[in-house]
C-alpha positions in Angstrom: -20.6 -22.6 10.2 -22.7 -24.9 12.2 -24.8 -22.1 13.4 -25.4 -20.9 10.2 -26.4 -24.4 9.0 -28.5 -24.5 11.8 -30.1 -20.5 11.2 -31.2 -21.7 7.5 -32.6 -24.3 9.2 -35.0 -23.1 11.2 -35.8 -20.4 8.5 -36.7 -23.1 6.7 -38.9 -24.4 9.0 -40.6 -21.7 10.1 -41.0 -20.9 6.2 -42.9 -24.4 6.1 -44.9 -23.5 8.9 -46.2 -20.3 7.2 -46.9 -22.1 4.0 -48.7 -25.0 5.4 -51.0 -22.2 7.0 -51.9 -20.7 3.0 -51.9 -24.2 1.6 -55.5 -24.7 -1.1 -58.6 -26.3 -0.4 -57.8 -29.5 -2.1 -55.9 -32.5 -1.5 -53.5 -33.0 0.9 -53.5 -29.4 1.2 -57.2 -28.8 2.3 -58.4 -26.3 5.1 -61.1 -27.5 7.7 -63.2 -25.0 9.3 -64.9 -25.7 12.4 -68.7 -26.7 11.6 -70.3 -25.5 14.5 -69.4 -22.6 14.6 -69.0 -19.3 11.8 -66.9 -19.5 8.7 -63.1 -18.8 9.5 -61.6 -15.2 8.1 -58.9 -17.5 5.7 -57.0 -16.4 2.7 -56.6 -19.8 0.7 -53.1 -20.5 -1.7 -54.1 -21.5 -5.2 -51.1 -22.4 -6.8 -47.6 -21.2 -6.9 -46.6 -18.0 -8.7 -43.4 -17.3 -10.4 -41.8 -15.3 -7.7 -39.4 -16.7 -5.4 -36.8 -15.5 -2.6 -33.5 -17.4 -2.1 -31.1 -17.0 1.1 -27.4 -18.9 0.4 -24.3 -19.1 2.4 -21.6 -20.5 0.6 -18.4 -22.0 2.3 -15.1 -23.0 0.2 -11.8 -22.4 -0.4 -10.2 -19.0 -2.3 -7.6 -18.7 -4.5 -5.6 -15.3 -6.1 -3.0 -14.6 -8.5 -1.3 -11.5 -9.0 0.0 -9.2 -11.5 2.0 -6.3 -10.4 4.8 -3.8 -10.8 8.1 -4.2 -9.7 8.7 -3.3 -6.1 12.3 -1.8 -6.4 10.6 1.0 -8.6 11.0 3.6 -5.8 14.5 2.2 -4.8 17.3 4.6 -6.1 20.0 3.1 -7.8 19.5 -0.3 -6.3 22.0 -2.9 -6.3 22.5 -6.6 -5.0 18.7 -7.0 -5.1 17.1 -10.2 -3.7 13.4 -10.1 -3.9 11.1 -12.7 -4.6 7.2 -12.9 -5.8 4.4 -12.9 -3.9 2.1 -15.9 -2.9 -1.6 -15.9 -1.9 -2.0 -19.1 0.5 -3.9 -20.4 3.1 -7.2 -18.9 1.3 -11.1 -19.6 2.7 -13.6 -17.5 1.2 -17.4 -17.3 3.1 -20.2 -16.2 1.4 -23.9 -14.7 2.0 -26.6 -13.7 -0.6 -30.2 -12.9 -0.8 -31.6 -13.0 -4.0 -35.2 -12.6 -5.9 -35.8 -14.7 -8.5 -38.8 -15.0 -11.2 -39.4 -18.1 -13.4 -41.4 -17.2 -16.9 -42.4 -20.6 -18.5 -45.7 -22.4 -17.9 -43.9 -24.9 -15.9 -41.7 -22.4 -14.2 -38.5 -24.5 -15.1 -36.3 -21.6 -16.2 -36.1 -17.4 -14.9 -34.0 -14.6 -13.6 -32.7 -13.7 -10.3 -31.1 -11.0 -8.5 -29.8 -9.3 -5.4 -26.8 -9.0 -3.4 -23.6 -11.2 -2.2 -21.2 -10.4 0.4 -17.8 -12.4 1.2 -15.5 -12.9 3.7 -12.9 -13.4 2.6 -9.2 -14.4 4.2 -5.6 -15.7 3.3 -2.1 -14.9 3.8 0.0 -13.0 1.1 3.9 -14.0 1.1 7.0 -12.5 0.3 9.9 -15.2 0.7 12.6 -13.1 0.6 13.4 -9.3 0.2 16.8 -7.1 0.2 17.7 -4.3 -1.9 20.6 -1.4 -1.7 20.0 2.0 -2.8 20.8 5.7 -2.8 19.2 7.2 0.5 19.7 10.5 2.4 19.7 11.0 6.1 17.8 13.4 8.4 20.8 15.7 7.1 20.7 15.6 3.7 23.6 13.5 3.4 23.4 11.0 0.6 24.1 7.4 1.7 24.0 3.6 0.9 20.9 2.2 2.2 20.8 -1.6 2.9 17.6 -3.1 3.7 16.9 -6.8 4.2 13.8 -8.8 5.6 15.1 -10.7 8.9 12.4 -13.8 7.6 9.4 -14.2 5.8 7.0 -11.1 4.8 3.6 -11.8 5.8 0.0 -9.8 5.5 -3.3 -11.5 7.0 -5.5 -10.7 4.7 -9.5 -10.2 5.6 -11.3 -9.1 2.5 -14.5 -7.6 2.3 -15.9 -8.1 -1.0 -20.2 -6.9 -2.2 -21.7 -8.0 -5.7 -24.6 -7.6 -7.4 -25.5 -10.9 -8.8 -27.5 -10.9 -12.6 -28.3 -14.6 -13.0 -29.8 -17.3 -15.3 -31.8 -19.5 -12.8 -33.0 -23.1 -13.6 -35.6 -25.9 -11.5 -36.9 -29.1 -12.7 -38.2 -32.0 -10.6 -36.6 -35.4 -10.1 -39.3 -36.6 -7.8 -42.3 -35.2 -5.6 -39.6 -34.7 -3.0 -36.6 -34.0 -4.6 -35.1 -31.3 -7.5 -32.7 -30.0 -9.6 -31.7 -26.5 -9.5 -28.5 -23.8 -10.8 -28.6 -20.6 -11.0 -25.8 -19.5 -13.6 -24.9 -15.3 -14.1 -22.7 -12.5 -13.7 -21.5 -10.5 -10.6 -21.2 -6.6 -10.6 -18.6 -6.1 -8.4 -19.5 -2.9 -5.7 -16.5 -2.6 -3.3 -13.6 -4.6 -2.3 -11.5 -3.6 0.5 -8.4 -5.6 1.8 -7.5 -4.7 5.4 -4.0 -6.9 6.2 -1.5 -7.0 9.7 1.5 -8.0 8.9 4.6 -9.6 10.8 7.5 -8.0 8.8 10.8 -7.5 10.4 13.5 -5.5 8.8 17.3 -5.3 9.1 18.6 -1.3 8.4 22.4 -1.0 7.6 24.1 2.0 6.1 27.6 2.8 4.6 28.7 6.0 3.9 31.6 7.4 1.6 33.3 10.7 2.6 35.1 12.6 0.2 36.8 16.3 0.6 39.3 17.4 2.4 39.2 18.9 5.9 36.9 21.4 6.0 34.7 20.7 2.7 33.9 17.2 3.2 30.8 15.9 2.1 29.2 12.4 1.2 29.0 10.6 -2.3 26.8 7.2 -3.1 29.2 4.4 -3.2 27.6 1.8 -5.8 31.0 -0.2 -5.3 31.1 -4.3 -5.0 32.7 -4.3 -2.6 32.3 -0.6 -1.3 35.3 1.2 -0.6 37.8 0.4 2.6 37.8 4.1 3.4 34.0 3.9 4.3 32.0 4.0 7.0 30.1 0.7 7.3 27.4 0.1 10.1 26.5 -3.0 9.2 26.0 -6.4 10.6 29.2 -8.0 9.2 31.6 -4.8 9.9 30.6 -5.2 13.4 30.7 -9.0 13.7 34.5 -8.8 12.2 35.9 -6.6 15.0 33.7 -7.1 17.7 32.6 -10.5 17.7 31.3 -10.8 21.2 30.1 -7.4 21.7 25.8 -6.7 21.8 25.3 -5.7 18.3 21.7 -4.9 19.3 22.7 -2.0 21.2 25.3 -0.8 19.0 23.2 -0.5 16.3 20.6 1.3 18.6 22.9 3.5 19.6 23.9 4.4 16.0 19.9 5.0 15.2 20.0 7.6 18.3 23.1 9.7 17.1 21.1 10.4 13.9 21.7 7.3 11.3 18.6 5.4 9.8 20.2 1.5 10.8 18.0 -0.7 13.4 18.0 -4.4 13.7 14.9 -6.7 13.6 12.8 -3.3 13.1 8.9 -4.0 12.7 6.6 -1.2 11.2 5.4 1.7 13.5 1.8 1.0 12.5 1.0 -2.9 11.3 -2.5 -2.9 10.1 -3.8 -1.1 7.0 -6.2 -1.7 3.8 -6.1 -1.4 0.4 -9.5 -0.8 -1.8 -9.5 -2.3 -5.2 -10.7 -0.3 -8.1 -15.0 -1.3 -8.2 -16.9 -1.8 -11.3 -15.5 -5.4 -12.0 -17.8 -8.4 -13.9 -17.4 -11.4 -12.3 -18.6 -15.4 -13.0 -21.0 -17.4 -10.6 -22.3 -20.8 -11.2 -24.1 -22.8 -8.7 -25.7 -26.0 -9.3 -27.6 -27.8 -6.4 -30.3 -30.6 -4.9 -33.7 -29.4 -4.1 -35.4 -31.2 -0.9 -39.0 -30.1 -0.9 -40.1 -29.0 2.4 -43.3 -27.9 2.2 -45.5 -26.3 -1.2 -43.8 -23.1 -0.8 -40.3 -24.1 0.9 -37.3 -25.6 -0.4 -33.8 -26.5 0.7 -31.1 -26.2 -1.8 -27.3 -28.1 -1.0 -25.2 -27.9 -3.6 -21.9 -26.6 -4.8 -20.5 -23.2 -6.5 -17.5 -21.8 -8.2 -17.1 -17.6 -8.7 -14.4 -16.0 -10.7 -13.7 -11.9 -10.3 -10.8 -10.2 -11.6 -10.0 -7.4 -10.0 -8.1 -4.1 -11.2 -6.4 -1.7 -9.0 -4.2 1.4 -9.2 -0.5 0.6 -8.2 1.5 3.4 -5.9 3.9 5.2 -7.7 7.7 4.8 -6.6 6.9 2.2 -4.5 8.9 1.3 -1.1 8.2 -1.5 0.8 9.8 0.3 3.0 12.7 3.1 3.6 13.1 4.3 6.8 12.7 2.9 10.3 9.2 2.0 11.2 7.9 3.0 7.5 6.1 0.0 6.0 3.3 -0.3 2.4 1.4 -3.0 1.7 2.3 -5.6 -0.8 -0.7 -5.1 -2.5 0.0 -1.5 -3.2 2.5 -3.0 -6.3 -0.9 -5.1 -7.6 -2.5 -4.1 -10.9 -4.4 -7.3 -11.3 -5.9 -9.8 -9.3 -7.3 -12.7 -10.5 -9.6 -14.0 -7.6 -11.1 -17.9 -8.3 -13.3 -19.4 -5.0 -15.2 -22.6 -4.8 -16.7 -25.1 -2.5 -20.5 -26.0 -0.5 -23.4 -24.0 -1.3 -26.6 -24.4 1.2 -29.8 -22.4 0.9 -33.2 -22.1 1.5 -35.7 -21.2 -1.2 -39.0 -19.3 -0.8 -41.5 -19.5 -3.5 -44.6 -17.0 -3.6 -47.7 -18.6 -3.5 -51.1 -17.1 -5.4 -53.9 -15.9 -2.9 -57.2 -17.4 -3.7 -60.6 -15.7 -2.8 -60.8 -15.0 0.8 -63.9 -16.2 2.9 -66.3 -13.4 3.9 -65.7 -11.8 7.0 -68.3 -11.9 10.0 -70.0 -8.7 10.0 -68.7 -6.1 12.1 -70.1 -4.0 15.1 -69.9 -0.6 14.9 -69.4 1.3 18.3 -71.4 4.8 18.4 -68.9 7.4 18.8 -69.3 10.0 21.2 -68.1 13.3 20.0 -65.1 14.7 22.5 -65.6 18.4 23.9 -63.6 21.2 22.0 -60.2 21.5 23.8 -58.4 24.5 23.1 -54.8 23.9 22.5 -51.9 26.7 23.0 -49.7 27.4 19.8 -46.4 25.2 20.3 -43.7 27.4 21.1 -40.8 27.7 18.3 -37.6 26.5 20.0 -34.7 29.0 19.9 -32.4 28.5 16.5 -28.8 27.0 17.8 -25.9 28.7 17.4 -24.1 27.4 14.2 -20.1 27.0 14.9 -18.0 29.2 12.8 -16.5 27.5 10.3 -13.1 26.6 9.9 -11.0 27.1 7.3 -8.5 23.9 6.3 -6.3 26.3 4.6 -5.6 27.6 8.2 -1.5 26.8 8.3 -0.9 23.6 10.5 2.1 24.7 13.1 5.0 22.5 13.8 7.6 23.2 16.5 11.3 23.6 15.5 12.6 20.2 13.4 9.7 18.5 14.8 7.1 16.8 12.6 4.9 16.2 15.6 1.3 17.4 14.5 0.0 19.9 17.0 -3.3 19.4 18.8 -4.2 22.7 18.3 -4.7 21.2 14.3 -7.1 18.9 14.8 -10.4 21.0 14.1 -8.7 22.1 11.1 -7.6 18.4 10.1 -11.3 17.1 11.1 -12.4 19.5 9.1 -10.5 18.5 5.8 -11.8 15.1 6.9 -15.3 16.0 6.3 -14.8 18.3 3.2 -13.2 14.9 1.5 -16.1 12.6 3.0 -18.5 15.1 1.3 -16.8 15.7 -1.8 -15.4 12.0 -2.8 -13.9 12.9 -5.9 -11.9 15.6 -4.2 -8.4 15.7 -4.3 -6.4 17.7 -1.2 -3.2 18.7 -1.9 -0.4 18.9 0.9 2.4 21.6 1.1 5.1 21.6 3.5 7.7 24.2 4.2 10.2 25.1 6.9 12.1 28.3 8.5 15.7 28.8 7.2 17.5 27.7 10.5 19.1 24.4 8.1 20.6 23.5 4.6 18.5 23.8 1.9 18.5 20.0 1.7 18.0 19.5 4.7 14.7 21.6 4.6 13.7 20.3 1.4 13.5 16.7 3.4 11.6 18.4 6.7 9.0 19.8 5.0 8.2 16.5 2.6 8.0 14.3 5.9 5.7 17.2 7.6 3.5 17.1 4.5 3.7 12.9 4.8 2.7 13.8 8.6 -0.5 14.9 8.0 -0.9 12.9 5.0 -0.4 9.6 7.4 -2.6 11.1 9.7 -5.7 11.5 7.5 -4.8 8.3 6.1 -5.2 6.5 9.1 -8.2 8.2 9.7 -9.9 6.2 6.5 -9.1 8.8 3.8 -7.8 6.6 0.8 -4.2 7.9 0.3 -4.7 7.9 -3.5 -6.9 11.2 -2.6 -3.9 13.0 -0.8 -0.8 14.5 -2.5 2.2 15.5 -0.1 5.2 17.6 -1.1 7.8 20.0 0.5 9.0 23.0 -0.7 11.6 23.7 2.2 12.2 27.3 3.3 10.7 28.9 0.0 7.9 31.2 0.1 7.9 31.9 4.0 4.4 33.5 5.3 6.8 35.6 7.6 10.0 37.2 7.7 13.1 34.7 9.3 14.2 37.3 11.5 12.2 37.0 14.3 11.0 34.0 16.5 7.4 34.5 15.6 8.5 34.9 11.7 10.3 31.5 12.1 7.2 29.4 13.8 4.6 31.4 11.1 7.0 29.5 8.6 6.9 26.1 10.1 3.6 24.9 8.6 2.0 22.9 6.3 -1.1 24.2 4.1 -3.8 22.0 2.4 -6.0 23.0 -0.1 -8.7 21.1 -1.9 -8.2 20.6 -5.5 
């Protein structure tokens, strides 16, 4: 901040410097030209126009409250649920803007501004407490009881990057031949807002399942029992704890993850950072009153105070999860519909007002050089460079291979995936749509669940290559429609794929 301070500064004097150079003919002002020698080339200042460029930062403190959906929507069946709100703390808010203004009255008291503003903005969004129990199925299809529970406090860093378009009432009065009044009072268009977050969560993953069927035809059902039956299987903290209380529960319940069963202890998110882009097109409030110290005719510096209001509306995800399985993990903010986003604190600027030019002295009179005319040169044609090969283009409905019951993506995708990138960065209100099947060498249900987390694959991937996930649409179909017959190895890896198209 103090650099800042200090940048204003010595705009503000160099401003000066330039104005004192323009300043009229007449009193204090007045422009001496050397009498012994010609008249100086000068452009004199009459008086000040109307016109007048401002350069704020603003420093204070932000504030946000939140509407939102419930974040058990995408649970199954929950039960035993223990979640709590969401908190904004710890909020500063920094703020630049460059704006031209115009004052219209006779003793340019009152006008209109506008420009741009830019904040930086930061805070910490808090969930307390989080644990919910649901209906889940495992890598094989089987239907389960899903315990999930935050081992502390849920946190996301926020850093907010947030552009307006300021409309403003803008007023200036004088208090003394120093000193001023000024506030500049208006509306701000809100352009983009983009929340990028890191987050420390921690999760606990326990799972019971219920058998029933006898030898032979046994399957699994969802036990929504309080207690759940004594004829389960429970890997869970507590089941351990009772009959082995000084064994490493850490590596049983690693060892449970590794034989197939989604249950992990103290598990943070694969990938920790993110964003989340609010819905544009927002009005905001800005009012910013503050004390005008003359620096020069045409330089002022403005310290003061401001307040801004925006409310912000965004699009929630559908069937939201904080998260489901190990290493999954979605913002917070992804359950926000409304924000309501109120920052205040120091405003410090530096005001430039336009000054009239006045009738410039006449110039000395000016040699002319004789020119001597330059001998014809003959100059060849330029030679036409040879047209470069353009590359062939690709195709992003090219199927996307996958090795067997892997969901690994290939590098031999990535021109085809780069390529989707750029069709979607041309085209932003395109949508691309995600299919993802499977050969028949599993259960049906099994497939069904392969070929949704391929198509999630490649969704992730081109989401964490900055394509907003509210543009991609991921489903599996399993092993229907195969591109090839499942009779043969190369029928089997032609059906491992996943397609995209562009709707």
């Amino acid at each position: 901040m103090k650099k800042l301070i200090l940048m204003f500064i010595t705009a503000a004097t160099a401003l000066s410097v330039q104005a004192q150079n323009i300043n009229p003919e007449v009193g204090d002002y007045a422009h001496h030209n050397n009498d012994d020698g010609p008249p100086a080339r000068c452009c004199h200042c009459d008086s000040l126009s109307g016109w007048s460029l401002d350069f704020n930062f603003m420093l204070g403190a932000l504030n946000q409250q939140y509407t939102r959906n419930s974040p058990l929507d995408g649970y199954s069946s929950p039960l035993n649920p223990n979640v709590s709100g969401i908190q904004f703390n710890r909020g500063t808010s920094y703020g630049f803007e460059v704006q031209g203004g115009y004052f219209f009255d006779a003793k340019r008291n009152w006008g209109i501004g506008m420009g741009l503003t830019y904040f930086y903005q930061t805070g910490d969004l808090v969930m307390d407490n989080f644990h919910v129990e649901y209906a889940s199925y495992d890598k094989f299809g089987n239907i389960f009881r899903q315990e999930v529970t935050a081992t502390g406090q849920i946190k996301e860093r926020l850093h907010i990057h947030n552009f307006n378009i300021p409309i403003v009432a803008k007023f200036q009065t004088d208090i003394s031949k120093k000193v001023g009044f000024t506030a500049d009072a208006g509306l701000l268009f809100n352009l983009h807002v983009q929340n990028n977050y890191t987050t420390n969560a921690a999760f606990d993953y326990e799972a019971i399942y219920k058998y029933v069927g006898t030898e032979g035809s046994v399957t699994t059902v969802y036990d929504n029992g309080n207690p759940p039956g004594s004829s389960d299987l429970l890997i869970t903290k507590n089941q351990y704890l009772a009959n082995t209380p000084a064994g490493d529960i850490q590596n049983y319940f690693d060892a449970q993850r590794k034989l197939g069963y989604n249950v992990g202890l103290g598990e943070r998110p694969t990938n920790t950072k993110g964003n989340v882009s609010y819905t544009s097109g927002s009005i905001g409030l800005i009012i910013r009153p503050a004390v005008r110290i003359s620096l020069s005719r045409c330089v002022s510096l403005n310290i003061g105070a401001y307040y801004c209001y925006q409310n912000f509306n965004n699009v929630a995800v559908s069937n939201y999860q904080i998260t489901d399985k190990v290493g999954q993990y979605s913002s917070l903010l992804n359950t926000v519909t409304n924000t309501s986003n109120n920052s205040a604190g120091i405003s410090i600027g530096v005001r430039y007002t336009f000054c009239r030019r006045g009738r410039p002295c006449a110039p000395p009179p000016e040699v002319v050089e004789p020119v001597t005319p330059e001998p014809d040169i003959e100059v060849a044609s330029p030679v036409e460079p040879d047209e470069p090969e353009q590359p062939a283009h690709i195709d992003i409905s090219t199927p996307l291979l996958f090795d067997h019951d892997k969901l690994v993506i290939n590098e031999s995708s990535t021109l085809i995936l780069e390529e989707a990138i750029r069709e979607l960065n041309e085209n932003p209100n395109a949508t691309l749509i995600i299919d993802g099947y499977t050969d028949n060498s599993g259960s049906v249900a099994y497939n069904k669940k392969l070929a949704r987390r391929r198509a999630a694959a490649v969704r992730d991937y081109l989401k964490s290559k900055g394509i907003n996930p509210k543009r991609l649409k991921a489903a599996g179909h399993g092993s229907n429609d195969p591109a090839a017959s499942n009779s043969t190895t190369e029928g089997r890896m032609m059906n491992r794929r996943v397609i995209m198209r562009i709707k």
